[in-house]
PDB file as gemmi writes it, atoms N, CA and C in Angstrom:
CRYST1    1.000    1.000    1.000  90.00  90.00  90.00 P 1                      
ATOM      1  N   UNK A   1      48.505 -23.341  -6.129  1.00  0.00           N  
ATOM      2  CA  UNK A   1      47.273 -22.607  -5.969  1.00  0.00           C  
ATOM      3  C   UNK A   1      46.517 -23.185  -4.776  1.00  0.00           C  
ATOM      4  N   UNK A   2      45.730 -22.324  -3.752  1.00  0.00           N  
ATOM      5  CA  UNK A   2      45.585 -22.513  -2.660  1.00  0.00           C  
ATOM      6  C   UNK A   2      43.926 -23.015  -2.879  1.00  0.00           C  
ATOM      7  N   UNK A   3      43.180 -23.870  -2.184  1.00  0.00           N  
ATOM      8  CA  UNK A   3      41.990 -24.581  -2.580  1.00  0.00           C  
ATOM      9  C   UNK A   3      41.339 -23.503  -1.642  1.00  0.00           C  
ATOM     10  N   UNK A   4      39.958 -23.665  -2.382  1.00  0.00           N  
ATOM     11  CA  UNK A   4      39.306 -22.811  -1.409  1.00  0.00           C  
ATOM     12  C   UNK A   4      38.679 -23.621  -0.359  1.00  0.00           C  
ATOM     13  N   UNK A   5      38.269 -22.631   0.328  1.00  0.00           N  
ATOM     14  CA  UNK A   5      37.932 -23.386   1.796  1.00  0.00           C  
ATOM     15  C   UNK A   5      36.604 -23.315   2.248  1.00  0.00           C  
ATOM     16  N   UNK A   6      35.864 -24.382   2.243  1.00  0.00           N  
ATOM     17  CA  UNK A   6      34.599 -24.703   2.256  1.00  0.00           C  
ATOM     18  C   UNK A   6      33.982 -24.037   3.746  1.00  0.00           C  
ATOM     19  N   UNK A   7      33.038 -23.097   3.251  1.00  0.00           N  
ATOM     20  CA  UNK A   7      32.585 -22.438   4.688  1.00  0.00           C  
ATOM     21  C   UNK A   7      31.953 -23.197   5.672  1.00  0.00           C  
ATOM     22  N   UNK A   8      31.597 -22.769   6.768  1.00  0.00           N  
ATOM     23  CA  UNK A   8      30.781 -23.770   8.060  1.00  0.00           C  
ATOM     24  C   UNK A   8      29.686 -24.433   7.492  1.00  0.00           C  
ATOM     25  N   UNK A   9      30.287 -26.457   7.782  1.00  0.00           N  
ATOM     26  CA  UNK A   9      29.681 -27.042   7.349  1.00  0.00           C  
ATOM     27  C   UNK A   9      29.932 -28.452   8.552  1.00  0.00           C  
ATOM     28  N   UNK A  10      28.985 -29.726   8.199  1.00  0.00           N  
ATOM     29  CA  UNK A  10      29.825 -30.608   8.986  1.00  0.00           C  
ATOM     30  C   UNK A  10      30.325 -31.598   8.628  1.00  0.00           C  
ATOM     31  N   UNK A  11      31.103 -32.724   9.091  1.00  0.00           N  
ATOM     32  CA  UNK A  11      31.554 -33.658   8.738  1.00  0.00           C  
ATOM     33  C   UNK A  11      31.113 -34.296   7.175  1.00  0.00           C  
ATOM     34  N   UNK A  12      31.980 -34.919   6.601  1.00  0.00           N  
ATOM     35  CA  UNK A  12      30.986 -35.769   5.969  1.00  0.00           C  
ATOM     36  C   UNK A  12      30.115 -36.335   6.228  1.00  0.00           C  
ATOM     37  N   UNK A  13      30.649 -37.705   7.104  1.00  0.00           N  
ATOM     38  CA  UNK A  13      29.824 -38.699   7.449  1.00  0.00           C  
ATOM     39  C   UNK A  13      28.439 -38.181   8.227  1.00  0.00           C  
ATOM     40  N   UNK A  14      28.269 -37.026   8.674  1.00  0.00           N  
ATOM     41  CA  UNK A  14      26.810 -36.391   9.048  1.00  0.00           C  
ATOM     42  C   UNK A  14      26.511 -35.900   7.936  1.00  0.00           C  
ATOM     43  N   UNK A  15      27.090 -35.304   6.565  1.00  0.00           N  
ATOM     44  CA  UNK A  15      26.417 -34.513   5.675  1.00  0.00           C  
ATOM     45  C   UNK A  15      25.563 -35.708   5.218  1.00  0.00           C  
ATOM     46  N   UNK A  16      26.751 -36.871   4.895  1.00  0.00           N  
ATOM     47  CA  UNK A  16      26.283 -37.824   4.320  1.00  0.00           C  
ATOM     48  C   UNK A  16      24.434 -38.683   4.846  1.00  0.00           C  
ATOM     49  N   UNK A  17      24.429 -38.631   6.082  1.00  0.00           N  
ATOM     50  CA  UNK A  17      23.468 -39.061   7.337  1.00  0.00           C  
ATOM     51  C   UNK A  17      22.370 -38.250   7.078  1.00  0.00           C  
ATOM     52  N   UNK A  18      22.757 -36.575   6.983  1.00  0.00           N  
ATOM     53  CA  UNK A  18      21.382 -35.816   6.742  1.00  0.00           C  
ATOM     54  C   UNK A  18      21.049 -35.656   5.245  1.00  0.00           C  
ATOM     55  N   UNK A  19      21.917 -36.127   4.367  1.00  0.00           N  
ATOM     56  CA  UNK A  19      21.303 -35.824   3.013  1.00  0.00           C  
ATOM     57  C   UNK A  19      20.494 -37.363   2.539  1.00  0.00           C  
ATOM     58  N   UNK A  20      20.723 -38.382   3.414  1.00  0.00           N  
ATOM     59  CA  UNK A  20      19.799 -39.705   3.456  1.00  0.00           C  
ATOM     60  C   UNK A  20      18.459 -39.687   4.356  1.00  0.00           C  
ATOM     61  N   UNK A  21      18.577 -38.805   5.722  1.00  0.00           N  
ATOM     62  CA  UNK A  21      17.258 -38.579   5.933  1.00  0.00           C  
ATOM     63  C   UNK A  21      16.567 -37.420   5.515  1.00  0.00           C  
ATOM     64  N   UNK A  22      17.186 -36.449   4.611  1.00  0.00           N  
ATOM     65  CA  UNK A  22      16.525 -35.532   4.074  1.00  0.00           C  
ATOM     66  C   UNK A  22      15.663 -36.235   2.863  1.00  0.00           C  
ATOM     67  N   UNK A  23      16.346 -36.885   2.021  1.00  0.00           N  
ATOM     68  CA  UNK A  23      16.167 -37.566   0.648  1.00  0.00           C  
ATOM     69  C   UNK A  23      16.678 -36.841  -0.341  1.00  0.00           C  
ATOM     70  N   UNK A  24      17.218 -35.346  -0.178  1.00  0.00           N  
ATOM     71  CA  UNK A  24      17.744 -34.827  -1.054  1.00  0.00           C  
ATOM     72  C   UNK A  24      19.203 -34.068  -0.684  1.00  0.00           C  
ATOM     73  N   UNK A  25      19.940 -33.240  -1.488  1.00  0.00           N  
ATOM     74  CA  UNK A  25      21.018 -32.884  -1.373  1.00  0.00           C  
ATOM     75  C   UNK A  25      20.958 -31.871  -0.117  1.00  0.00           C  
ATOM     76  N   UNK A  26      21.468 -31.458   0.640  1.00  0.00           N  
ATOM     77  CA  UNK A  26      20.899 -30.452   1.748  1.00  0.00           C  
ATOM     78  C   UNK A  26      21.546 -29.164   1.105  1.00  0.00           C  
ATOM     79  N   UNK A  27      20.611 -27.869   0.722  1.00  0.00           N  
ATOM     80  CA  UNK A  27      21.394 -26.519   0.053  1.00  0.00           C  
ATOM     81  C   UNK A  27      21.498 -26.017   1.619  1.00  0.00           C  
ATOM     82  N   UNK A  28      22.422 -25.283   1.865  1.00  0.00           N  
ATOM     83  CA  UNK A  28      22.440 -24.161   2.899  1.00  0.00           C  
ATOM     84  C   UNK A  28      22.249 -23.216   2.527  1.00  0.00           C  
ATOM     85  N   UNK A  29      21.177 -22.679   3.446  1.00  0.00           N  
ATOM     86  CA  UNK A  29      20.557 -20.921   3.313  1.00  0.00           C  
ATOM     87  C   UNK A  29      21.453 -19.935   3.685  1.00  0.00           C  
ATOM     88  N   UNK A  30      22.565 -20.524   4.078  1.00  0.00           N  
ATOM     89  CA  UNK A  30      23.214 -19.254   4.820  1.00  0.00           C  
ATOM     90  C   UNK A  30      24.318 -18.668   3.687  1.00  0.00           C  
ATOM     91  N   UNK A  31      24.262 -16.802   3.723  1.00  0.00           N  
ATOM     92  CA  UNK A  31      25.083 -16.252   2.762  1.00  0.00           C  
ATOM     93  C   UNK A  31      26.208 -16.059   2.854  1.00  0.00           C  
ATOM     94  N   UNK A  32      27.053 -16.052   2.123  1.00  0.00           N  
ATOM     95  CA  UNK A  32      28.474 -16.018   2.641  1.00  0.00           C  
ATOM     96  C   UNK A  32      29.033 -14.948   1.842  1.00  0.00           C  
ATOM     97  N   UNK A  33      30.095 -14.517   2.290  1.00  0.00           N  
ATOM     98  CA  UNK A  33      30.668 -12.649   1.516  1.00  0.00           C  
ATOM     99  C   UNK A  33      31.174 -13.682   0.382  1.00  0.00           C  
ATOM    100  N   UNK A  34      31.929 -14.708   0.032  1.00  0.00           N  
ATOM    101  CA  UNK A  34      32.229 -15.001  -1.058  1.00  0.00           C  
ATOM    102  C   UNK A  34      31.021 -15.604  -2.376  1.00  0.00           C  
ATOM    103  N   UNK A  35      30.276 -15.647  -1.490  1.00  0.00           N  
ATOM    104  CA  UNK A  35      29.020 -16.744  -2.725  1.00  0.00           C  
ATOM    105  C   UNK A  35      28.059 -15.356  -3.079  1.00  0.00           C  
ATOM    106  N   UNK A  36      28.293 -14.036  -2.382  1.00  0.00           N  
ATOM    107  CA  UNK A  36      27.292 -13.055  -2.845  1.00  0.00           C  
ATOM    108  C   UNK A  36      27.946 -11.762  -3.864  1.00  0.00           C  
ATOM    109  N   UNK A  37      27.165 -11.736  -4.972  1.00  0.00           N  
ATOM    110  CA  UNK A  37      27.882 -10.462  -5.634  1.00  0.00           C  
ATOM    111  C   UNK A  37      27.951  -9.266  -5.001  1.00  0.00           C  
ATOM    112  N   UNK A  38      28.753  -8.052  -5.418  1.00  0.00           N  
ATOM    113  CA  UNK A  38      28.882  -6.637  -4.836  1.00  0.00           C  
ATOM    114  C   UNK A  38      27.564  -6.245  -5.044  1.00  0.00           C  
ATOM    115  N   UNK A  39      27.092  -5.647  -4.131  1.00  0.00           N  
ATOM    116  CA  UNK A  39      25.895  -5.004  -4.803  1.00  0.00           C  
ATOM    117  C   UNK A  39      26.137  -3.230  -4.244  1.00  0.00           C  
ATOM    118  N   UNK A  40      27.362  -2.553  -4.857  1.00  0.00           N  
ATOM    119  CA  UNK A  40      26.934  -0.744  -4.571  1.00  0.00           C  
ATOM    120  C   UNK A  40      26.054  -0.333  -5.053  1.00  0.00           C  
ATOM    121  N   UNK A  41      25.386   0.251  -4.014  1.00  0.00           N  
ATOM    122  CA  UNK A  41      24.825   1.526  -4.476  1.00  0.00           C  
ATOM    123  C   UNK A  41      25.084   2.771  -5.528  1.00  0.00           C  
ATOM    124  N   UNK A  42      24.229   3.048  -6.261  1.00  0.00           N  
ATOM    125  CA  UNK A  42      24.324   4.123  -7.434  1.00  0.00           C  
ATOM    126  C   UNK A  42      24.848   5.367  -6.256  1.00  0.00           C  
ATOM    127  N   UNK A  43      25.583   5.826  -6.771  1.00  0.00           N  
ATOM    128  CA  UNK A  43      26.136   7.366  -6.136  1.00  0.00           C  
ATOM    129  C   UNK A  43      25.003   7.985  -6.417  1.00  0.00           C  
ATOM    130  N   UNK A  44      24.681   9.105  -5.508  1.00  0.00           N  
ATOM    131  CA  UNK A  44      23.430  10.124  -5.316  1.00  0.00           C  
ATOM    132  C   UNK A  44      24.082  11.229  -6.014  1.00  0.00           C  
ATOM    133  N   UNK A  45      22.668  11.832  -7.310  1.00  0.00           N  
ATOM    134  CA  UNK A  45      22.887  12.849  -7.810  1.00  0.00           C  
ATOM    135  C   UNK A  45      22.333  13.599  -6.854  1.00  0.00           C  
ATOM    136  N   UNK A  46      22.785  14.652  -6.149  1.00  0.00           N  
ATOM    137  CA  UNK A  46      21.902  15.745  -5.469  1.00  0.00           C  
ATOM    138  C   UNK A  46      22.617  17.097  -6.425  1.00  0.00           C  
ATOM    139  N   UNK A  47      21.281  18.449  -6.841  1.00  0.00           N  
ATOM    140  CA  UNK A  47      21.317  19.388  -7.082  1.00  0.00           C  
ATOM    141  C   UNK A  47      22.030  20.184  -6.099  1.00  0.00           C  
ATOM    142  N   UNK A  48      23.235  20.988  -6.528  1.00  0.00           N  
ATOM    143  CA  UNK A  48      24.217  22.097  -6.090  1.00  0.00           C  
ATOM    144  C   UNK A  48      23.170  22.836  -4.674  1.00  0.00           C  
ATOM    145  N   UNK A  49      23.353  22.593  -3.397  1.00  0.00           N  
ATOM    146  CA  UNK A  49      22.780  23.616  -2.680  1.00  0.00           C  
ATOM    147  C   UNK A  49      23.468  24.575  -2.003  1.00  0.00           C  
ATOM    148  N   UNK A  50      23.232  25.084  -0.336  1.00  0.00           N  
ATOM    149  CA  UNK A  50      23.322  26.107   0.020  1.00  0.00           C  
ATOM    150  C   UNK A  50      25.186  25.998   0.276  1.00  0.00           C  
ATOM    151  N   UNK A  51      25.536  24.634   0.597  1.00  0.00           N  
ATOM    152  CA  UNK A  51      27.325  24.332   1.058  1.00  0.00           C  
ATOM    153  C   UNK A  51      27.616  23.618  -0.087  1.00  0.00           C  
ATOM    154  N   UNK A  52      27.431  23.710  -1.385  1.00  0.00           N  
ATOM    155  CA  UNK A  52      27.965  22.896  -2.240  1.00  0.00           C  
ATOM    156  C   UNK A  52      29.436  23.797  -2.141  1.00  0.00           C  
ATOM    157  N   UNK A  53      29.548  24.712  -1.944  1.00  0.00           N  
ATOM    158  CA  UNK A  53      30.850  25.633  -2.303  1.00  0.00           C  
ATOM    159  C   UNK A  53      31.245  26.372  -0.796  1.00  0.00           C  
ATOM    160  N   UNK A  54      32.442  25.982  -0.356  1.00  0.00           N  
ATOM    161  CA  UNK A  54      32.800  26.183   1.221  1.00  0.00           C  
ATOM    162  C   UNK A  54      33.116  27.187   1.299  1.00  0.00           C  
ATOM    163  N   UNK A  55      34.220  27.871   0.131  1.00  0.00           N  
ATOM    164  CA  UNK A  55      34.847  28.622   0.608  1.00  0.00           C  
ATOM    165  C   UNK A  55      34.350  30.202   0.875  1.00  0.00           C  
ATOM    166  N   UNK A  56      34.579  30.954   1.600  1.00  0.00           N  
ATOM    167  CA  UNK A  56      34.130  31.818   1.942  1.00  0.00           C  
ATOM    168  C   UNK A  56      32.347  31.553   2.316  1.00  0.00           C  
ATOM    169  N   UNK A  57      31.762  30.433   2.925  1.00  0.00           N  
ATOM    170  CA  UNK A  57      30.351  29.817   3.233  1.00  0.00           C  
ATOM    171  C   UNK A  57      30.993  29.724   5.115  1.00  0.00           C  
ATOM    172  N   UNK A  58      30.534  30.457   5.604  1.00  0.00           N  
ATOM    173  CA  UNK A  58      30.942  30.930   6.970  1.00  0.00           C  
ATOM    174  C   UNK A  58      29.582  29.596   7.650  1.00  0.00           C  
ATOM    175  N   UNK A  59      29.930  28.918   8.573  1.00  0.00           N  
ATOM    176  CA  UNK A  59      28.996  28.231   9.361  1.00  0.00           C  
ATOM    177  C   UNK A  59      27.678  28.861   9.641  1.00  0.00           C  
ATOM    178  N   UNK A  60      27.805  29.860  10.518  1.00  0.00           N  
ATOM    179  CA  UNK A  60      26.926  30.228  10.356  1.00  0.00           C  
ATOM    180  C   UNK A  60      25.835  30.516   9.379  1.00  0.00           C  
ATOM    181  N   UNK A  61      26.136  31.224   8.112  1.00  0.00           N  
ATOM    182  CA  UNK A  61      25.491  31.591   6.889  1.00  0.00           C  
ATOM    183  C   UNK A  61      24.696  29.905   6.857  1.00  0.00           C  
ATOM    184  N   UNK A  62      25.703  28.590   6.747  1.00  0.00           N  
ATOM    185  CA  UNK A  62      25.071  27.585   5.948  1.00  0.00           C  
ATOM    186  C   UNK A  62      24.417  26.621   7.415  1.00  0.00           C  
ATOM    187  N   UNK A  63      23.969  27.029   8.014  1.00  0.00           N  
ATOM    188  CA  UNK A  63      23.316  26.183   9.427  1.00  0.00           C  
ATOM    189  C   UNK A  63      22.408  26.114   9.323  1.00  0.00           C  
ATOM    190  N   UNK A  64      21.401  25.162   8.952  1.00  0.00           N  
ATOM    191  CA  UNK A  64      20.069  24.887   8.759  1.00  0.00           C  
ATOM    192  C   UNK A  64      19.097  25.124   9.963  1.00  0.00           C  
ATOM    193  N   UNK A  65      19.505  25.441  10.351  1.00  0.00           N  
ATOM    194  CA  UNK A  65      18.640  25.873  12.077  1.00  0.00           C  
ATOM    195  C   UNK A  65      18.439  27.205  11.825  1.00  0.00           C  
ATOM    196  N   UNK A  66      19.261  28.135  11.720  1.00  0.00           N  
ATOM    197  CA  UNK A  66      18.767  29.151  11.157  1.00  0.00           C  
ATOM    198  C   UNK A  66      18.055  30.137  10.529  1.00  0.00           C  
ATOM    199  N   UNK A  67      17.534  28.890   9.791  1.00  0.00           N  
ATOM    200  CA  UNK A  67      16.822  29.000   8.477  1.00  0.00           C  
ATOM    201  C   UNK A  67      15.317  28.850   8.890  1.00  0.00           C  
ATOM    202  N   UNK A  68      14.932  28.586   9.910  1.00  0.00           N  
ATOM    203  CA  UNK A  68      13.601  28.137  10.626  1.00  0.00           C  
ATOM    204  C   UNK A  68      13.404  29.055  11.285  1.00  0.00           C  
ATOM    205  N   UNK A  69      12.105  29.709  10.937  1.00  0.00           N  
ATOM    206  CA  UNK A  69      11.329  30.888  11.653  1.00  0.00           C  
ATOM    207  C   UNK A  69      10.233  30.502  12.899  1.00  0.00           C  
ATOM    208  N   UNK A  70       9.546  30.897  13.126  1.00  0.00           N  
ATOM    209  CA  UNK A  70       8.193  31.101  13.900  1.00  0.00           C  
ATOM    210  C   UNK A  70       7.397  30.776  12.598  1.00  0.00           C  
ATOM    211  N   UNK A  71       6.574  30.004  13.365  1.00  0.00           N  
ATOM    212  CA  UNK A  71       4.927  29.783  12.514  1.00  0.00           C  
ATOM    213  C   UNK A  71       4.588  30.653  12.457  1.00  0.00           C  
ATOM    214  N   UNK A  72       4.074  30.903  11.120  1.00  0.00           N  
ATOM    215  CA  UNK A  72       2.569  32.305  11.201  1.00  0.00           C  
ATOM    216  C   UNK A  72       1.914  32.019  11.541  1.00  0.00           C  
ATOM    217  N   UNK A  73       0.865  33.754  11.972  1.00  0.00           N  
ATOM    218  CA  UNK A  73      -0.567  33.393  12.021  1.00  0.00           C  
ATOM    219  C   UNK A  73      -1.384  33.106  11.149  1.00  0.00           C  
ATOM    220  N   UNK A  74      -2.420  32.419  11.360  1.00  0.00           N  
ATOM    221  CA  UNK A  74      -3.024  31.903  10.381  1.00  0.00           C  
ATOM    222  C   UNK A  74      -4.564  32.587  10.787  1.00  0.00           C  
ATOM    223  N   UNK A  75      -5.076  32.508  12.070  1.00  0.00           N  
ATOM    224  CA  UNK A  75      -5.863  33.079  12.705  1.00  0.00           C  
ATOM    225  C   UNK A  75      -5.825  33.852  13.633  1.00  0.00           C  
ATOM    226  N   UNK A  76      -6.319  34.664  14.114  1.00  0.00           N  
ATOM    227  CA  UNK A  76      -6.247  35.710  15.322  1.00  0.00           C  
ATOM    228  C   UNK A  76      -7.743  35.794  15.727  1.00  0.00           C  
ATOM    229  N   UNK A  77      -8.192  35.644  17.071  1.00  0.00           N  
ATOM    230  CA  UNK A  77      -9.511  36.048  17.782  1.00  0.00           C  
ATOM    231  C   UNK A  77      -9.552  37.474  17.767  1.00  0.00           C  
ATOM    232  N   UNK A  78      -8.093  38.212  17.834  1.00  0.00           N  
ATOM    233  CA  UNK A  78      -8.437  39.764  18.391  1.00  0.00           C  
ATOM    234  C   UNK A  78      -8.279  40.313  17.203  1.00  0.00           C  
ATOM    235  N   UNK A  79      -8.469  40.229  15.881  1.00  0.00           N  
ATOM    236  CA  UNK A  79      -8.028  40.542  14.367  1.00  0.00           C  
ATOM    237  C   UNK A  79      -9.598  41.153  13.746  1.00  0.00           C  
ATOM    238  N   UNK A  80      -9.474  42.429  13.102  1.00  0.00           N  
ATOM    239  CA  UNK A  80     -10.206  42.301  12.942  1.00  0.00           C  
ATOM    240  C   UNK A  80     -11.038  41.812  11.666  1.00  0.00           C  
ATOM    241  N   UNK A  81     -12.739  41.450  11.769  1.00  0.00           N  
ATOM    242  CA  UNK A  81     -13.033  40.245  10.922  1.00  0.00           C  
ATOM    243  C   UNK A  81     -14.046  41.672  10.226  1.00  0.00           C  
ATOM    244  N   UNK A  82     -14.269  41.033   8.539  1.00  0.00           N  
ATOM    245  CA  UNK A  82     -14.965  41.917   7.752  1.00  0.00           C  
ATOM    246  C   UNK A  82     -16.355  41.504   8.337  1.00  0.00           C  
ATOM    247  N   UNK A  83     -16.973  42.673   8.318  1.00  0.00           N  
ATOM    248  CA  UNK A  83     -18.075  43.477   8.616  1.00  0.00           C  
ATOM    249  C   UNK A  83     -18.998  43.272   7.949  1.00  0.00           C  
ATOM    250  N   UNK A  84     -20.687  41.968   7.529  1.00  0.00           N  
ATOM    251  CA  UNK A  84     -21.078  42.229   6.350  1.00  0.00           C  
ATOM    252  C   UNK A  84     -22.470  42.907   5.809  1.00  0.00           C  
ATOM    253  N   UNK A  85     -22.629  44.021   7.555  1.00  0.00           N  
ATOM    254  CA  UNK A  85     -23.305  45.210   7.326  1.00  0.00           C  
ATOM    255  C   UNK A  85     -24.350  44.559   8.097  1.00  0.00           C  
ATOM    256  N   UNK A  86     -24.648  43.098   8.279  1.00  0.00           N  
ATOM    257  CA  UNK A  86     -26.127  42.599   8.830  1.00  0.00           C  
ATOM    258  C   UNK A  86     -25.765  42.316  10.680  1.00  0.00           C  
ATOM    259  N   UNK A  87     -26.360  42.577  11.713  1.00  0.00           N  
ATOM    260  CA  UNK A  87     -26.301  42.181  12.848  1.00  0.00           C  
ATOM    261  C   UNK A  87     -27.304  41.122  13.240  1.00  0.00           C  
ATOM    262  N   UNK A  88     -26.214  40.172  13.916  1.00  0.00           N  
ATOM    263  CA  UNK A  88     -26.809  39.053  14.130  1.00  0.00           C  
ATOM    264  C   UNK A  88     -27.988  39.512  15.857  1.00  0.00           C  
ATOM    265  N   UNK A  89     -28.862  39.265  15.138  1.00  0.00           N  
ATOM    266  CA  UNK A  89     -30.299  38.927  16.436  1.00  0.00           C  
ATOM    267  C   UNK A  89     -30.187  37.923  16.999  1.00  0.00           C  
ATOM    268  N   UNK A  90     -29.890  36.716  16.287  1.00  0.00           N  
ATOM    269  CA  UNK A  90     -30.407  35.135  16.585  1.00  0.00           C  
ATOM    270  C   UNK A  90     -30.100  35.147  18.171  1.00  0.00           C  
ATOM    271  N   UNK A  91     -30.813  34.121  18.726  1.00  0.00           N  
ATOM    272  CA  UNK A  91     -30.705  34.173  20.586  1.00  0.00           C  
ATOM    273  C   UNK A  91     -30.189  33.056  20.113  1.00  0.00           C  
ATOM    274  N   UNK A  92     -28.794  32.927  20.990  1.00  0.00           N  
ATOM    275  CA  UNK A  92     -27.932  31.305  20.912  1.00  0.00           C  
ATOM    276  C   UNK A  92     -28.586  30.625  22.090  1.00  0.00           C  
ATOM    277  N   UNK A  93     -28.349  29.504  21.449  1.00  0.00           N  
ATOM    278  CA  UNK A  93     -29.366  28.376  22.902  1.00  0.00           C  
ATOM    279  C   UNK A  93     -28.078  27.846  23.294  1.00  0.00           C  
ATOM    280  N   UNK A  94     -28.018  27.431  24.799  1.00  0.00           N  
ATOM    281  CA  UNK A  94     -27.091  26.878  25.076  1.00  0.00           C  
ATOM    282  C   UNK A  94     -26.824  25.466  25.021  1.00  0.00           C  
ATOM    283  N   UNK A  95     -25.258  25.382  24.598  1.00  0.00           N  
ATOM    284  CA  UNK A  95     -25.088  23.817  24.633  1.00  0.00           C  
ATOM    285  C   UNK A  95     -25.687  23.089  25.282  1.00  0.00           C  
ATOM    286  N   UNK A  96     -25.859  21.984  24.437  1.00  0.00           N  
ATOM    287  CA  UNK A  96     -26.327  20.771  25.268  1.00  0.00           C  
ATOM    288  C   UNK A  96     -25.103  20.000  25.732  1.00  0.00           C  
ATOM    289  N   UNK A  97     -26.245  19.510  27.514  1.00  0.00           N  
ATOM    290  CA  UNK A  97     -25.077  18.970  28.051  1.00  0.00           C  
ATOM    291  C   UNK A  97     -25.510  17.614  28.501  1.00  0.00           C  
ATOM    292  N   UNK A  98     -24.593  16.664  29.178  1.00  0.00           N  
ATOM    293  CA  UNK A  98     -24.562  15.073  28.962  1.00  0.00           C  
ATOM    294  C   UNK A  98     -26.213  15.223  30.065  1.00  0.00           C  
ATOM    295  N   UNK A  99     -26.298  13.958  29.820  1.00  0.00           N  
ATOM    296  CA  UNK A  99     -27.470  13.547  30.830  1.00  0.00           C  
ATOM    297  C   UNK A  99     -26.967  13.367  32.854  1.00  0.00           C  
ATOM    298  N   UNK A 100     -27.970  13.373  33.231  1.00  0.00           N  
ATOM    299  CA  UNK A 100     -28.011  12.825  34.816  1.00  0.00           C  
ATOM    300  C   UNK A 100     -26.572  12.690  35.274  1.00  0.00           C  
ATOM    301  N   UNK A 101     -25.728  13.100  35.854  1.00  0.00           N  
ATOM    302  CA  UNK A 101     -24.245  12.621  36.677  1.00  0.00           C  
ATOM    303  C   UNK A 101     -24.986  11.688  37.364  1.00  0.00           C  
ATOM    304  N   UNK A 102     -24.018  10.290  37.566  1.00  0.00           N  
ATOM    305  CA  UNK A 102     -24.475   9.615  38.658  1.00  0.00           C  
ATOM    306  C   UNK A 102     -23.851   9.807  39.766  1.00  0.00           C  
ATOM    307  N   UNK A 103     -24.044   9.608  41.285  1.00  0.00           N  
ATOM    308  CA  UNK A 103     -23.738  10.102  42.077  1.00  0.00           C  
ATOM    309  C   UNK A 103     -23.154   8.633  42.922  1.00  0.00           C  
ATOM    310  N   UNK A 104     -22.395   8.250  43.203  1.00  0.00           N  
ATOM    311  CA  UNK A 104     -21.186   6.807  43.339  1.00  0.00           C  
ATOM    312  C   UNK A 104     -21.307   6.706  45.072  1.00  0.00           C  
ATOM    313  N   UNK A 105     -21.113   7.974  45.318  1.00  0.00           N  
ATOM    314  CA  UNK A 105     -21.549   7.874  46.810  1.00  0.00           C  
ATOM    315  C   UNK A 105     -22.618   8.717  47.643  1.00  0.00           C  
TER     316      UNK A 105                                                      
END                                                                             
């Protein structure tokens, strides 16, 4: 039976050197594929969609680009707006605007 083989480490006589000026045993942080368990991932449930079933599912039909329209309108300036019988009089004052430009040259 074949011994296992101690991953990147150094000499004794230095392990020995740094675990006397450490004062304690020295752990290494570093992970190794043998010292770490498997960890898979859970398989993804996804709900049956538009290509769950190929056959006769023509590319085209299942191309998600496709499937994307134009934004609606949501507003229109030239639309017309309800009417609510009263006409506005009010005199609009005009914006106010910043103070003094300074003049640099």
């Amino acid at each position: 039976m074949a011994t296992k083989v101690k991953p990147r480490d150094v000499t004794p006589l230095i392990a020995w050197w740094r675990n006397f000026l450490i004062g304690k045993k020295y752990q290494t942080c570093l992970r190794f594929k043998d010292d770490i368990a498997p960890r898979d991932p859970p398989l993804p449930s996804l709900p049956p969609g538009v290509t769950h079933k190929l056959a006769g599912n023509y590319y085209y039909t299942r191309d998600g680009r496709r499937d994307a329209h134009p934004n609606a309108v949501a507003y229109s300036e030239n639309a017309k707006h309800i009417v609510s019988g009263e006409t506005q009089t009010k005199d609009k004052k005009p914006l106010p605007t910043p103070g003094d430009v300074f003049k640099w040259d």
